[in-house]
N, C-alpha and C positions, 0 to 999 in steps of 0.2 A: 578696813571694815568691808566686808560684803555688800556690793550694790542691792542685794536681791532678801527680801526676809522669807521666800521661801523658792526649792528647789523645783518643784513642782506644788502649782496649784491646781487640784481638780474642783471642778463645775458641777456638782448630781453626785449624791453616795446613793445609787442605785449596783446591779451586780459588775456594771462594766467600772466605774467610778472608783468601787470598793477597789476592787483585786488591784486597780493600777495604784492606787494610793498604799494598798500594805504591801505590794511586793516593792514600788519604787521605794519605801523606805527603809524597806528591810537593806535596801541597798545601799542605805547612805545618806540616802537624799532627804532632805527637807518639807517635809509634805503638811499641806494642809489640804483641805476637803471640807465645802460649802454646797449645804440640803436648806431648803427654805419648807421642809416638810419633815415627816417621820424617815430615820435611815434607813433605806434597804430596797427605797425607789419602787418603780411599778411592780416588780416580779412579785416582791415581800410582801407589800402594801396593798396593793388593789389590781393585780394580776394573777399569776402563775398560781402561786401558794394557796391565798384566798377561793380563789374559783374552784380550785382540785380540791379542796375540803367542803364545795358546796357539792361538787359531781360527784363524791362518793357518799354525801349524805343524800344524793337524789338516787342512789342506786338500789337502798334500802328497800324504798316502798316493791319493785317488783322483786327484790330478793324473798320479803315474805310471800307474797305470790305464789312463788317458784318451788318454795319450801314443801307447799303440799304436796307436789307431786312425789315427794318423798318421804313423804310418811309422816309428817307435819301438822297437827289441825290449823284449820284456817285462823288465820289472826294476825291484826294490820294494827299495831298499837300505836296511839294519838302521836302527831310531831307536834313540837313546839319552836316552832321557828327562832324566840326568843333564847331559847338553851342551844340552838345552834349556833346561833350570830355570838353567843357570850363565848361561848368554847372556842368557835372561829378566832378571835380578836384577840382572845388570850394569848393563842398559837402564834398571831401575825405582833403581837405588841412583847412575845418571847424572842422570835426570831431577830427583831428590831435592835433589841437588847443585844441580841451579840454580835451583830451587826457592827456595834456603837463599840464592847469588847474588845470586838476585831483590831479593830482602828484605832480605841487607847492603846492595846497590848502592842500593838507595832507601831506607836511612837508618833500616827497622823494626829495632828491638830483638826480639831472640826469646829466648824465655824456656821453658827445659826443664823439663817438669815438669807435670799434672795441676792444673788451673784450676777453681777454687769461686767464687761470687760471696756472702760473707758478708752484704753489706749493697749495698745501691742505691751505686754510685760507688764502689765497690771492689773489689780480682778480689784472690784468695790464690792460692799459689802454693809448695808447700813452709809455710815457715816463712816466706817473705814475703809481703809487702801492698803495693797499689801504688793511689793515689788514682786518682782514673781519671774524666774529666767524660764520657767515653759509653764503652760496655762493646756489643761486639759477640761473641753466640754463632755459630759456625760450627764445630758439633761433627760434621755430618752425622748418617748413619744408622749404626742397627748392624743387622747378623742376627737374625730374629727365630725361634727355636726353640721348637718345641712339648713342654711338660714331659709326657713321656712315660719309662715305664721305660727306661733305655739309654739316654735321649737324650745322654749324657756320649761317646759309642760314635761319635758322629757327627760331622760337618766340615763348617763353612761356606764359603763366600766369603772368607771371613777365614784360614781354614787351610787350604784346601785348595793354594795354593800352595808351600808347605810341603812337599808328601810327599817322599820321599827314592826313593820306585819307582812305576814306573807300575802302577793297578790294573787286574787282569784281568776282573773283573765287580762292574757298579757301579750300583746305587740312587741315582737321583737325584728326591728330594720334594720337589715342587712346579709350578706349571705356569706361572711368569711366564718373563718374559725370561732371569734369571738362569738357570733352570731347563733351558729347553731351551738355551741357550748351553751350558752346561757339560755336559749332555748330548750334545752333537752332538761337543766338544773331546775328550770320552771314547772316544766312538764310533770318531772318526776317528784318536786313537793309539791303535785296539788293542783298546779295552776292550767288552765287550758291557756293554750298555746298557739298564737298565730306568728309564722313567718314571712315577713316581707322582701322579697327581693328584687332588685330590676332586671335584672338578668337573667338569661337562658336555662342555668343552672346555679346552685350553691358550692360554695368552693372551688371559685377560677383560682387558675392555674397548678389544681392537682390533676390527675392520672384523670379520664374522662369517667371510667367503670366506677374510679371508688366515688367519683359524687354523683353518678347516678346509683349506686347502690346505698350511698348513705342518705338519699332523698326517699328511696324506696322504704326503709327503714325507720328512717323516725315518721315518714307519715305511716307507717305500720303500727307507731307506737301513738298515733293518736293527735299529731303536730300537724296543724293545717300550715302547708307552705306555698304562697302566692306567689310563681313566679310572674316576673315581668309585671312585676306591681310597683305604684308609687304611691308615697304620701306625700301629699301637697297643704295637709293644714292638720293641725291637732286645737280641738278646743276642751277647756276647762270646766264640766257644767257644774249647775247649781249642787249637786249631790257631792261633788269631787272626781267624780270618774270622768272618763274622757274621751269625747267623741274624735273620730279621725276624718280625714278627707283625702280621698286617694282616688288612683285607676288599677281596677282589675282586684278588688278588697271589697268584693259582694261578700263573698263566702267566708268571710271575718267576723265572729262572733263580737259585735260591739256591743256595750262601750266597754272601757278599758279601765282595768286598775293602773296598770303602768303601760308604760310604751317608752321600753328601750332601745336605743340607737348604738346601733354595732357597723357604722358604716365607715370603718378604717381607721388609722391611726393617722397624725402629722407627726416630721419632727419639733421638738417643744424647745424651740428656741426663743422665744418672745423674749424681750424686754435684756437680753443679751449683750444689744449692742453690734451684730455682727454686719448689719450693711455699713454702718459708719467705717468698722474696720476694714471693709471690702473682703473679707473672706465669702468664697464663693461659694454657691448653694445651689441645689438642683431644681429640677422646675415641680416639684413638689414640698420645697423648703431643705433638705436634707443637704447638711454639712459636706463638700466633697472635700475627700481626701486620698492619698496614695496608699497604695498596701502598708504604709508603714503609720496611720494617722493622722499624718500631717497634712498642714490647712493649708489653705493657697498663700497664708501669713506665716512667716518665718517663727517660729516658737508657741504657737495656737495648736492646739493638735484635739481631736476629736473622735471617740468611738461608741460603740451600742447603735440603739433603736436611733436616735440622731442624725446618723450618719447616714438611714434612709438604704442600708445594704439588706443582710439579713437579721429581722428583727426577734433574733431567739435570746432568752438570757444565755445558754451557754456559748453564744458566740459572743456575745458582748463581754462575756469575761475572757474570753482566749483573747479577743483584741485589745482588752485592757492591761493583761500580763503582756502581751508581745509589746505593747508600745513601751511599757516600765523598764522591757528589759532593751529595747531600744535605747532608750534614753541613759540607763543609769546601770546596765551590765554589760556593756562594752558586745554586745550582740545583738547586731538589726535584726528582726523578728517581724514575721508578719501574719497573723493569722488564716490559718487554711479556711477558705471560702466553699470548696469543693466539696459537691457529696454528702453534704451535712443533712443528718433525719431530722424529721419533724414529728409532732402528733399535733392531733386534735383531741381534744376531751369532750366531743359527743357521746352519745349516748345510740348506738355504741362507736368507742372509741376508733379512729382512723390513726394509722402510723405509716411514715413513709421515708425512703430514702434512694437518691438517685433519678434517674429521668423516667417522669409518666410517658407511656406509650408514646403521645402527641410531639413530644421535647423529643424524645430517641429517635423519630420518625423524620425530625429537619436536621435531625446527622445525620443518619443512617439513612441508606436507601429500601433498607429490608432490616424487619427486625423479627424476631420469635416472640411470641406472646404466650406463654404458660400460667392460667387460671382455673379457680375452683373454688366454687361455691357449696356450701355446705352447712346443714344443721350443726350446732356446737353441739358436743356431746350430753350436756350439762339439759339440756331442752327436748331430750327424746322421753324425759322421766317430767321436765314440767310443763309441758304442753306450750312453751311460746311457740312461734312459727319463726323465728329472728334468725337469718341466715350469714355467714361469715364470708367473708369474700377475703382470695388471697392471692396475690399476681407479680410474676418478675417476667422482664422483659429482659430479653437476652440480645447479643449482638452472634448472629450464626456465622460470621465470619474467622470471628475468634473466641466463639464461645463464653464471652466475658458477659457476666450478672449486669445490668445496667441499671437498674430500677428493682425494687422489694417493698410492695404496695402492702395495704392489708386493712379493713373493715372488718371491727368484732372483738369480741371482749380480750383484753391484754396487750390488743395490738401493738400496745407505745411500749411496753416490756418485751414484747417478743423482736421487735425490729430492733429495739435497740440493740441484740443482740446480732442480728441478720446486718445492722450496718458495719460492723466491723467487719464483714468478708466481703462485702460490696465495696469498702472504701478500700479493703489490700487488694482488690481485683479477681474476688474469685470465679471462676467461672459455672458453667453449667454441668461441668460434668462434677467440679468441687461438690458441690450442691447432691448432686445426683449419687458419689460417693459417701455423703456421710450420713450413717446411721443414723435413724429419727430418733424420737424417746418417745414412747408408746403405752398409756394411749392419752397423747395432747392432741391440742389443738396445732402447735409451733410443727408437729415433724410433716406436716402437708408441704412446708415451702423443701422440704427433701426428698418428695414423691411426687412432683410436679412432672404431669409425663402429657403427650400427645400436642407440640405445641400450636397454634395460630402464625402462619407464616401473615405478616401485612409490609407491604409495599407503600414507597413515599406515592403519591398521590391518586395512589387506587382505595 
């Protein structure tokens, strides 16, 4: 008889969880897979999916706007936040379902319920235990909250899909992606809008221009944002609404319907088990492991938002297939880390991939800077003022593309395209050779001429 009831146990049916559970079983293997929640983890549930079906119903209000200026009569017809949030759920309680599909049609066993790891080659579960010859965590990230008075007063990412009314003035802390996302989604159903951040700028560690241009931008659209602001207390008043306590948050329209906290993810390892097991962790909680998933424990292996690397679903799913096929198709795999785009779903959207200025600038000792900013076409007929910004940094040594920045409607469509020549190495004359397609927005990164020569520490 087999020591083991199953081949692989994964920890989270989120996107990284999934892909390793149906492809290692496609191979053979014995899989089950334990969610103490709905399947399909943060991206399905109260991430990716959910939020991008709010930001393109906030884009609605200035599309009518816009409309006039083309021959359109004026007309802003009522939203009903309740017929959004029902449509929304629909979509996310669809997708869940096939999720769940996925995983009967290829044979995972799924197992309801809150997963522990007691001992090396065994996962709990309830009141049951299951031998297990490798254990995969794929718990993702949670919200991380600052223990502050009131902080109980407040909503995540995680809750804030949840509300039952739209709020009419709204505190949003923090200044990543999540951040100005859910700020711009506020903004655009209705709500005035404050941003809080402690820091110099919003969105560290992108390219310097695109977050001063996208600071420029949403306060264009009406976003008061506080840099170098803190909140130090939230109170509950007698009405419901909510008073704040900060520094540098005069110019914040109090009190508040809600006050969201966008101030980073952890990884969501609680209640795991993993310092009993001694698997070793980073000094912000995040699982470490080698290019191949593996834990500092022999048969524990771990990928996604968890592992505290890059927290994109599409990269959590490449490191979920590569460790599968690690394990159970006879080919070590390791996910490419490199060069991978990103977006943001502000308003308007930021997309990037490769090295900002600043990162190309502690390689390189000299880099080209090729930029240009510009009315969208789309706005010479509806009167916004809202300007595009679009930038690649090149290396003039060898010509090679290093960076493909961009602020402005489509951005995360258009780079996606732009990274696949960045990531085979194209250079700047590639670029400079191929035919634009006229008249977009996309053939600007193909007429990029006069560059910015900048020097490491001039």
């Amino acid at each position: 008889m087999d020591a083991f009831d199953f081949d692989l146990f994964v920890i989270g049916a989120g996107s990284g969880g999934v892909r390793a559970a149906r492809v290692a079983s496609r191979l053979g293997a014995r899989v089950a897979i334990a969610e103490n929640h709905r399947l399909g983890g943060t991206c399905v549930i109260r991430g990716c999916v959910p939020k991008k079906l709010m930001v393109l119903a906030a884009h609605f209000g200035e599309d009518f706007e816009d409309a006039v200026g083309f021959g359109w009569e004026r007309a802003r017809p009522g939203f009903s936040w309740q017929r959004l949030a029902e449509a929304r759920d629909r979509e996310v309680a669809r997708l869940s379902g096939i999720y769940e599909r996925l995983l009967t049609d290829a044979g995972v066993e799924i197992v309801t319920g809150a997963a522990r790891i007691p001992a090396p080659g065994m996962v709990a579960v309830g009141d049951r235990q299951f031998r297990c010859r490798h254990i995969l965590i794929a718990t993702g990230g949670w919200p991380f909250v600052p223990d502050i008075p009131g902080a109980e007063h407040a909503v995540t990412s995680n809750e804030v899909f949840e509300l039952k009314t739209p709020p009419r003035r709204v505190l949003v802390v923090g200044g990543g992606y999540i951040a100005v996302e859910f700020a711009g989604i506020f903004h655009g159903l209705g709500a005035e809008v404050c941003l809080s951040y402690r820091g110099e700028q919003i969105l560290r560690g992108f390219d310097g221009d695109v977050r001063t241009h996208l600071n420029e931008e949403m306060r264009r659209k009406g976003i008061d944002i506080a840099l170098g602001s803190t909140v130090t207390a939230i109170r509950r008043r007698s009405d419901g609404l909510l008073d704040v306590d900060g520094e540098n948050l005069a110019a914040a329209q109090q009190p508040f319907d809600l006050v969201m906290y966008a101030t980073g993810r952890v990884p969501n390892t609680a209640g795991l088990g993993l310092e009993a097991l001694g698997i070793e962790t980073d000094t912000q909680g995040g699982i470490v492991v080698d290019p191949y998933g593996q834990t500092s424990v022999p048969g524990i292996h771990a990928v996604g938002d968890v592992t505290n690397r890059i927290a994109l679903t599409p990269v959590a799913i490449r490191e979920g297939q590569a460790l599968a096929m690690t394990l159970f198709g006879g080919k070590p795999s390791s996910a490419d880390h490199d060069c991978v785009p990103s977006a943001v779903f502000s308003q308007p959207p930021v997309a990037t991939v490769g090295l900002s200025e600043e990162a190309a600038l502690e390689r390189h000792d000299e880099i080209a800077v090729y930029a240009a900013r510009f009315r969208p076409m789309k706005h010479t007929l509806s009167g916004r003022e809202e300007r595009t910004l679009m930038k690649l940094v090149v290396d003039p040594v060898t010509d090679r593309v290093l960076g493909a920045h961009m602020v402005g409607p489509d951005a995360p469509e258009i780079i996606q395209g732009i990274a696949i020549a960045v990531k085979m190495g194209a250079t700047k004359t590639d670029f400079d050779t191929t035919v634009g397609i006229h008249p977009t927005a996309a053939e600007e990164f193909v007429t990029l001429r006069d560059p910015v020569i900048k020097r490491r520490g001039v």
